[in-house]
C-alpha positions as CSV (number, residue, x, y, z in Angstrom):
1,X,-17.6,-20.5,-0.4
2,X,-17.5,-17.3,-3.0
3,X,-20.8,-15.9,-3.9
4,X,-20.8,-13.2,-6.7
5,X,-24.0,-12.1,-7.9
6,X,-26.4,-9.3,-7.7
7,X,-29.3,-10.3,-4.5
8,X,-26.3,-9.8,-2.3
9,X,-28.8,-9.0,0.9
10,X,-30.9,-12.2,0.6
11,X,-27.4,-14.0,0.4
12,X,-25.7,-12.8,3.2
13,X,-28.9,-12.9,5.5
14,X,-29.8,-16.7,4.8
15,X,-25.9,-17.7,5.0
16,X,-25.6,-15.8,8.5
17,X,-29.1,-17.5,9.3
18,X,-28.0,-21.0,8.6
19,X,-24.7,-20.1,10.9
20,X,-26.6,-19.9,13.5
21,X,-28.8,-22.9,13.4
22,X,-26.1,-25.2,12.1
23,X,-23.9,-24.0,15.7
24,X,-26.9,-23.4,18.0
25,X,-25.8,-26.7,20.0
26,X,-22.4,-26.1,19.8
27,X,-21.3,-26.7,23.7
28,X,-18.3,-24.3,23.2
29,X,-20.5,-21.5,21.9
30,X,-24.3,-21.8,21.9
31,X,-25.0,-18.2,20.8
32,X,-21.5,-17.2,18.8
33,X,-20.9,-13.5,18.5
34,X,-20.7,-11.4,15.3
35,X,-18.3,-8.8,14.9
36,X,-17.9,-6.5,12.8
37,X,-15.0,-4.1,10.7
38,X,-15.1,-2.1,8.6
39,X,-13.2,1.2,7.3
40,X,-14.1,4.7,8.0
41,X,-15.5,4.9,4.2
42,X,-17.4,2.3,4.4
43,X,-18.6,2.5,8.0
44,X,-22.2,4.0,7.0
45,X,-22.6,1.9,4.5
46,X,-21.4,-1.4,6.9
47,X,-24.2,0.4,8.9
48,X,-26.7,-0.4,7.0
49,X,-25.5,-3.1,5.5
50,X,-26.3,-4.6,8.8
51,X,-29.4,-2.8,9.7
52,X,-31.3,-4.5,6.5
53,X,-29.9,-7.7,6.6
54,X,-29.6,-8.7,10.4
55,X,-30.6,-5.8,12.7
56,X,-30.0,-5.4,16.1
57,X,-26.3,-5.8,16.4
58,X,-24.7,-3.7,18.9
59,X,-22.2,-0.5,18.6
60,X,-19.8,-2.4,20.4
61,X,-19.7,-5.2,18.0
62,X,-18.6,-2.6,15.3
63,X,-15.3,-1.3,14.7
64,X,-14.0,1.1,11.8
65,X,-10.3,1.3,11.4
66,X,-8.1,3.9,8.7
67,X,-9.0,3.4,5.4
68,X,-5.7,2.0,3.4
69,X,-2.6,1.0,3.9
70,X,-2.4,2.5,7.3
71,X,-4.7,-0.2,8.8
72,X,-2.3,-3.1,8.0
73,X,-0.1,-2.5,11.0
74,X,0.8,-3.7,14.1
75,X,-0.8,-1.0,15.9
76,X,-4.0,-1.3,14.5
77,X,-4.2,-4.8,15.2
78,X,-3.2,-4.6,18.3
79,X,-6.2,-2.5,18.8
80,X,-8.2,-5.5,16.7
81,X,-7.5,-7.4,19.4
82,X,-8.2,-5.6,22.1
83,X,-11.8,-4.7,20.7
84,X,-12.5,-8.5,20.1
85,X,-10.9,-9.5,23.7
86,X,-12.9,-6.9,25.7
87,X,-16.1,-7.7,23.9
88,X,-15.7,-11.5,25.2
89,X,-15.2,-13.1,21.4
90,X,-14.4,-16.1,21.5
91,X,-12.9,-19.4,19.4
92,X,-16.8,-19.6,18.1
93,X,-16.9,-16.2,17.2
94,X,-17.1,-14.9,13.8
95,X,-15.2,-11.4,12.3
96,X,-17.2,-10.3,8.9
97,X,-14.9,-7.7,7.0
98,X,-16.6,-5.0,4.9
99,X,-14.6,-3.4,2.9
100,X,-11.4,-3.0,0.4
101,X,-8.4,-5.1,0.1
102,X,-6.5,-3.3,2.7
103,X,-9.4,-4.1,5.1
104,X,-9.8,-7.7,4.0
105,X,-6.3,-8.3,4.6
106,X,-6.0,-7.1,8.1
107,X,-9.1,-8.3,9.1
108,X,-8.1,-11.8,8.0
109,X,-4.8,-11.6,9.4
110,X,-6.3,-10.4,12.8
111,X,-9.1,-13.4,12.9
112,X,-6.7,-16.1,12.0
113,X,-4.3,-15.3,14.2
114,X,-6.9,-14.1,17.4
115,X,-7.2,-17.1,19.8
116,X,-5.3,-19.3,17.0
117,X,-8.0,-18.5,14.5
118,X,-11.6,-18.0,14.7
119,X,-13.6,-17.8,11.6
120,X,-13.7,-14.7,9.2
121,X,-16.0,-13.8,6.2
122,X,-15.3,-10.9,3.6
123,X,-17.8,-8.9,2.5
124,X,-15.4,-6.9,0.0
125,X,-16.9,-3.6,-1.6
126,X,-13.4,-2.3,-3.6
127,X,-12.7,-3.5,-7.3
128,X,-9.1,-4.2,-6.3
129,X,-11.1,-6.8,-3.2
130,X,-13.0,-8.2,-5.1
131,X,-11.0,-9.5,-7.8
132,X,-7.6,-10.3,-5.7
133,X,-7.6,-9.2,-1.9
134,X,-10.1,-10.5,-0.8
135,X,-9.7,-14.2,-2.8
136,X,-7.3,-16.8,-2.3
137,X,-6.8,-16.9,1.7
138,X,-4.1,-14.3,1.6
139,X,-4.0,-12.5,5.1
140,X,-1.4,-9.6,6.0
141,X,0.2,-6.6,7.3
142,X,3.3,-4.5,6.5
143,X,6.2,-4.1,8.4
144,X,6.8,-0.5,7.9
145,X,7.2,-0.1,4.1
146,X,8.0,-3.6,3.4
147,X,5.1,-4.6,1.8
148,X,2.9,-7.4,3.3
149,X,5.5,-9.6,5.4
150,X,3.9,-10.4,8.5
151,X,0.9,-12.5,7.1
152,X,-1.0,-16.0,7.0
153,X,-2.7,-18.5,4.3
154,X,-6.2,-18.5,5.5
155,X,-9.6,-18.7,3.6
156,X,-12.3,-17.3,4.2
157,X,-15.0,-19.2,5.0
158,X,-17.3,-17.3,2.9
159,X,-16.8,-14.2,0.4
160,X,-19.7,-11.9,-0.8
161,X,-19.4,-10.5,-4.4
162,X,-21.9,-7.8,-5.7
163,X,-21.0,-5.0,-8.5
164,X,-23.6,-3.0,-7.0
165,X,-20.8,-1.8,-4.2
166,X,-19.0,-0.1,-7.6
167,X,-21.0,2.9,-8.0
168,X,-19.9,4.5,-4.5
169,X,-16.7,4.1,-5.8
170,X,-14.3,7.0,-7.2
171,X,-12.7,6.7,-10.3
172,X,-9.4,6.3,-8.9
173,X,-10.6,3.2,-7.1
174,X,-12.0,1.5,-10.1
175,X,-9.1,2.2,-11.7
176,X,-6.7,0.8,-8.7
177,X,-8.7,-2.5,-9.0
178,X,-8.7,-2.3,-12.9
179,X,-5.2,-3.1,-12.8
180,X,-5.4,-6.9,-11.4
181,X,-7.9,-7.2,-14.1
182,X,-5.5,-6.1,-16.8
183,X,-2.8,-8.9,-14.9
184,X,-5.7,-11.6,-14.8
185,X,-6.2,-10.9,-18.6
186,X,-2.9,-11.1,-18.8
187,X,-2.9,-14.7,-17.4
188,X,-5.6,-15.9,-19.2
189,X,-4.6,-14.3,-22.8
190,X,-7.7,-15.0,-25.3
191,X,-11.2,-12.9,-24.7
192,X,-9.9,-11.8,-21.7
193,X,-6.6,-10.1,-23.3
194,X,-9.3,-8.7,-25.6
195,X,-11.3,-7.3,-23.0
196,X,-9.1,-5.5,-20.7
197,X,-8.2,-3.4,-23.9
198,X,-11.5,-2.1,-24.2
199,X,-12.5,1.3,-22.3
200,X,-14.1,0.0,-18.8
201,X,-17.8,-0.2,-18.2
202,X,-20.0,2.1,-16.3
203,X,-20.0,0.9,-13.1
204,X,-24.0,0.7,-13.3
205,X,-24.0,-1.3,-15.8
206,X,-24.1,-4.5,-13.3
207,X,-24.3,-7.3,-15.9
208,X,-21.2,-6.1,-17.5
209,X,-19.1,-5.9,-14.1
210,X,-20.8,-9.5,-12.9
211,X,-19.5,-11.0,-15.8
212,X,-15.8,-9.3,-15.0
213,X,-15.8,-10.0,-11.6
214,X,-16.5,-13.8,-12.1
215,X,-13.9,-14.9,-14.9
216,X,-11.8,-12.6,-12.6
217,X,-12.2,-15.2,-9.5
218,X,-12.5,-18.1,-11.3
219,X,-9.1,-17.5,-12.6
220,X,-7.9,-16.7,-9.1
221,X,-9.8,-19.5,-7.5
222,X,-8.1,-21.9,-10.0
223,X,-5.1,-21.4,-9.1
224,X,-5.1,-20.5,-5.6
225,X,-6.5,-24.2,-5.5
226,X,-3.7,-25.8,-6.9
227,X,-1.2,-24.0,-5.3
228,X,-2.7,-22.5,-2.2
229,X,0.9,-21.9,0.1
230,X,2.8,-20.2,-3.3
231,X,4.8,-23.4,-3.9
232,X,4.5,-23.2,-7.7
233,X,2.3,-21.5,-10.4
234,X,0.4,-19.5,-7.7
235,X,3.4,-17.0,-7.7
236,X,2.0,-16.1,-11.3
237,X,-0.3,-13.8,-9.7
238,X,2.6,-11.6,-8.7
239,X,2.9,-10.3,-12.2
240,X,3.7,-7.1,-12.0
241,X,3.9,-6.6,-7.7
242,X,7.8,-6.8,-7.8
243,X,8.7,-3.5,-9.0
244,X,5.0,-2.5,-8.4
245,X,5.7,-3.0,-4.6
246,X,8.8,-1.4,-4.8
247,X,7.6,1.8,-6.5
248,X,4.2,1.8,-3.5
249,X,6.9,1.3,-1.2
250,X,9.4,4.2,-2.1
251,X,6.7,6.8,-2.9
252,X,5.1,5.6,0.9
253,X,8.8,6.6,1.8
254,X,8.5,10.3,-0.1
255,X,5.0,10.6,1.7
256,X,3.4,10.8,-1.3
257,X,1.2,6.9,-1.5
258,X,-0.4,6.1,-4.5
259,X,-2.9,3.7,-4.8
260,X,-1.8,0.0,-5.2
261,X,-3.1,-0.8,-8.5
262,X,-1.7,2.4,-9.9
263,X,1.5,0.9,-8.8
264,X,0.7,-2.9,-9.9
265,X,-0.1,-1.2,-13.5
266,X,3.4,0.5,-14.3
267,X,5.0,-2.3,-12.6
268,X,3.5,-4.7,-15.1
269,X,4.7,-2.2,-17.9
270,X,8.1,-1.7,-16.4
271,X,8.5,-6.3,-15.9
272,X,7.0,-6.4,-19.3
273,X,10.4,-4.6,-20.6
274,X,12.1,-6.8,-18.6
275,X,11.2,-9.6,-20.0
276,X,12.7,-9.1,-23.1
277,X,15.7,-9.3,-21.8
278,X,15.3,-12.7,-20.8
279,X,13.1,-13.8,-24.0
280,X,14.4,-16.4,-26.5
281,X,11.4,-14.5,-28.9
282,X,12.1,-10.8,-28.3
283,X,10.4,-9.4,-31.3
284,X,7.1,-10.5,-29.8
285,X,7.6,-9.9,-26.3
286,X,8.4,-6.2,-27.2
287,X,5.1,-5.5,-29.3
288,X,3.8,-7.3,-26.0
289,X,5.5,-4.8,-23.6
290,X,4.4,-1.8,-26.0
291,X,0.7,-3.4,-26.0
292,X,0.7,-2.8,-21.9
293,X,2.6,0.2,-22.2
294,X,0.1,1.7,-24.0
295,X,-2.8,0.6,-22.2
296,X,-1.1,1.8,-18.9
297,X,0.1,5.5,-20.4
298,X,-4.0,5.8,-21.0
299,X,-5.1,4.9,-17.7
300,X,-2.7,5.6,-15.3
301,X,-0.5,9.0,-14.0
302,X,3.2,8.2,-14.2
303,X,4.8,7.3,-11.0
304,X,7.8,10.0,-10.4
305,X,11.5,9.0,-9.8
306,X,14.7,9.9,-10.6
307,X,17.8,8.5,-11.3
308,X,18.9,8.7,-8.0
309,X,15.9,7.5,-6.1
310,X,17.0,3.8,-8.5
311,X,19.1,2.6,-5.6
312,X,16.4,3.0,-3.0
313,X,14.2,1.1,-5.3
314,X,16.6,-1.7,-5.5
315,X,16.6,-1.9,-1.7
316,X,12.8,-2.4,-2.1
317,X,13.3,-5.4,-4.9
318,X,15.8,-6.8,-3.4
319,X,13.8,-7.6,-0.3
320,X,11.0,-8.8,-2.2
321,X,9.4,-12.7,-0.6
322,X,9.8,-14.4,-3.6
323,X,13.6,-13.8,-4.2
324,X,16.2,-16.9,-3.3
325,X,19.1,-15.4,-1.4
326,X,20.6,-13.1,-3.6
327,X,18.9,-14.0,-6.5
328,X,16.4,-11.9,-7.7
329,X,13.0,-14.2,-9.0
330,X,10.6,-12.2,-11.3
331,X,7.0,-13.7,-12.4
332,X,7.2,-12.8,-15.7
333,X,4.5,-12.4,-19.2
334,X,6.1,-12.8,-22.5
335,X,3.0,-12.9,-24.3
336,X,-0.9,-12.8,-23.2
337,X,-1.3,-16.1,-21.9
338,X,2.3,-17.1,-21.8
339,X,3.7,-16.6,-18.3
340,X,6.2,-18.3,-15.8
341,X,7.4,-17.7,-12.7
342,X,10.8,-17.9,-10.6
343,X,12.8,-16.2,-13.6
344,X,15.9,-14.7,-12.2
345,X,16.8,-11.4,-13.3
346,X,20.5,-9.5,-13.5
347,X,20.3,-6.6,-11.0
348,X,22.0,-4.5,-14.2
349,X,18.8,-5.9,-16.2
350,X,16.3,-4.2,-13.4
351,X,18.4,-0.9,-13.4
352,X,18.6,-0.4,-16.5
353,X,14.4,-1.0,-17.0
354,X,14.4,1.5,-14.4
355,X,16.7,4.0,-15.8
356,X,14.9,3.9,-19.4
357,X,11.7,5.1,-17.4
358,X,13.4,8.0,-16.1
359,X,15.0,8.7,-20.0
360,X,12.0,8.6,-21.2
361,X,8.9,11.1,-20.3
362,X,5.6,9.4,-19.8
């Protein structure tokens, strides 16, 4: 079940209510626990969060865990684990995540995998979560760098959706989560091409964002349902995340991490100039490319590399899931609602993409 709308505390209160009745004479757990996670920026507001909508939940039926990247490792599920164990959860237990993508994804991983699975809801207060992480049953952790490759398909049973979490965000978060919006417009083409061209709304203006954030899921939604293991078309949604990985990978290796969507947004304007390589209409994929180009040059910092960091970028796209053996398998946009998936791509094709971005300053 997804819920986006505004009365967010009513929502959650009567769904956690209805839990509870609907399993009160459940033999394996009569009284199921409720945990808890949250990061360490949004552990006040997880606070209260609970305080006005359930009350009375315990300290030790709360964790907070690094904000980031840094909680989707082994470590800090490990420590996930332990938490839940030596607080007696159990197969009837539920794990409600509150927080951004990075959260989400561990905290799915961690309660589909704990005990073989017990059941998770996300409570996702990021942009970036609410319009991809934390939609479409996507759990996971990094190994190392390598982004996202110890992971599991598993829904949520229900997801929580309110704009109102926008406006303690910072810019830079908006912006990270502005970038899937710019790929979903991408996938759709039509009014929501149009829209992710126009300057962002204020993130108080809550009618505006409600009406984002749902042609967002739906979009996501639809396709997740037809294709919910990445068989087929669901690999669409990696527009963008193969170089876009590669470049959050490399500058994770420099020490220097940039947000994901910064990286998801130059890595849909570096595949868009890809795809001309590959396009039997080139003329119109290149206005396309210099369409996102643009859009990206306004929003977003350049991402620094040199010629000789290409190679170590490579590594990166070469070990990305979707590739076949050697072959390297792009998702790919040749115009605003015209997009495939499993295209293979020459390495020389990639290099050079990535060499033009060096020649040129940003």
């Amino acid at each position: 079940m997804i819920w986006c709308g505004l009365d967010i505390a009513t929502e959650f209160s009567e769904a956690l209510s209805s839990r509870f009745d609907s399993t009160s004479n459940n033999t394996i757990a009569p009284k199921p626990d409720v945990f808890f996670l949250c990061s360490h920026s949004t552990h006040s507001l997880c606070l209260s969060f609970i305080d006005d909508c359930v009350g009375g939940i315990p300290e030790s039926n709360i964790l907070t865990i690094p904000d980031g990247e840094e909680a989707k490792s082994l470590i800090i599920c490990e420590s996930i684990f332990n938490w839940l164990q030596s607080n007696n959860a159990q197969r009837g237990s539920l794990l409600i995540n509150i927080g951004g993508g990075a959260l989400c994804d561990v905290g799915g991983f961690c309660a589909s995998t704990y005990l073989r699975g017990i059941e998770f809801w996300n409570i996702p207060t990021t942009l970036l979560a609410m319009v991809d992480a934390s939609v479409g049953g996507k759990t996971g952790i990094n190994l190392g760098h390598y982004k996202n490759y110890i992971g599991t398909f598993t829904q949520a049973s229900h997801i929580f959706i309110t704009p109102h979490w926008l406006k303690t965000l910072p810019q830079t978060e908006i912006l990270s989560g502005w970038a899937e919006v710019i790929k979903h417009g991408i996938l759709l083409g039509g009014k929501a091409w149009q829209q992710v061209q126009q300057p962002m709304p204020n993130t108080n203006d809550y009618q505006a964002w409600l009406s984002i954030l749902q042609w967002n899921i739906k979009i996501k939604s639809r396709i997740v349902s037809e294709d919910f293991e990445e068989k087929g078309q669901r690999k669409l949604l990696n527009l963008g995340h193969t170089i876009g990985h590669a470049l959050e990978s490399f500058s994770l290796d420099q020490g220097k991490a940039i947000p994901h969507g910064f990286a998801v947004a130059w890595g849909l304007a570096l595949e868009s100039a890809l795809a001309i390589s590959v396009s039997t209409e080139q003329e119109t994929s290149q206005d396309f490319h210099q369409c996102i180009k643009e859009i990206v040059q306004n929003l977003y910092p350049p991402i620094h590399f040199t010629q000789s960091d290409i190679p170590a970028l490579m590594n990166y796209i070469r070990a990305d899931k979707k590739n076949n053996n050697d072959t390297l398998l792009f998702s790919m946009a040749f115009t605003p609602g015209d997009c495939r998936f499993n295209i293979p791509v020459a390495p020389e094709s990639i290099i050079k993409v990535l060499n033009d971005y060096v020649g040129h300053p940003h």
